[in-house]
C-alpha positions in Angstrom: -23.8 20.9 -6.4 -23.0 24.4 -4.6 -19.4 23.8 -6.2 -21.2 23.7 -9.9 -23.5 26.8 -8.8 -20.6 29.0 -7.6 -19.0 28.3 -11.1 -21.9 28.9 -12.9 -22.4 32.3 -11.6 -19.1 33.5 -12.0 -19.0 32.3 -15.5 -22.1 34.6 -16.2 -20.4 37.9 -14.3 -17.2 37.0 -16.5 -19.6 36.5 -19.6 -21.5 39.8 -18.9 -18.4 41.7 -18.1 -16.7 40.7 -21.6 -20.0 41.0 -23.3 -20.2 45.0 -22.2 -16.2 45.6 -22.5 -17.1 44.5 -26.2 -19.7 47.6 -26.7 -17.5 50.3 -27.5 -15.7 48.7 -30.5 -18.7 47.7 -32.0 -20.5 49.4 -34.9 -22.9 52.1 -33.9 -26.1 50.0 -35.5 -25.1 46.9 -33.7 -24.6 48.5 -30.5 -27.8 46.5 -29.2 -26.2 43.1 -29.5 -23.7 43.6 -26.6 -26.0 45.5 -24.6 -28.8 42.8 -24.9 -26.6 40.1 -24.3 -24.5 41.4 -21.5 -28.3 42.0 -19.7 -29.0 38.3 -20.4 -25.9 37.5 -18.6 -26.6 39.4 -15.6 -30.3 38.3 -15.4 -28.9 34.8 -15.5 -26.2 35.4 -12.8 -29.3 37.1 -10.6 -31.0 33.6 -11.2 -28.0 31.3 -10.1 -27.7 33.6 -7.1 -31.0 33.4 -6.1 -30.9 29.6 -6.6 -27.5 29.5 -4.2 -29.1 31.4 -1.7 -32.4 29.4 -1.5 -30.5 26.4 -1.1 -28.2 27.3 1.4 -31.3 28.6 3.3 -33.1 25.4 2.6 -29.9 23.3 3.7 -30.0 25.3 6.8 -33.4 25.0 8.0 
């Protein structure tokens, strides 16, 4: 399962790192999009992090 959680999370810094290199070229009114989505991305990386570490602290107890 740790395997699946290491992939997710660098899927979502990949995804959140794309998402902001995509901010510049956008159009000045749309702006928002990448912005809001590349914060979505990082907020769900945080969350598989946090998961990882809880249960490789669980595991180890």
């Amino acid at each position: 399962m740790s395997d699946l959680n290491d992939r997710r999370l660098w899927f979502f810094v990949i995804a959140a790192a794309v998402s902001a290199a995509l901010t510049p070229p956008t159009p000045a009114d749309l702006r928002w999009v990448p912005i809001a989505i590349s914060c979505g991305y990082v907020l769900l990386a945080l969350l598989v992090a946090l998961d990882l570490w809880s249960r490789r602290r669980q595991d180890d107890a």
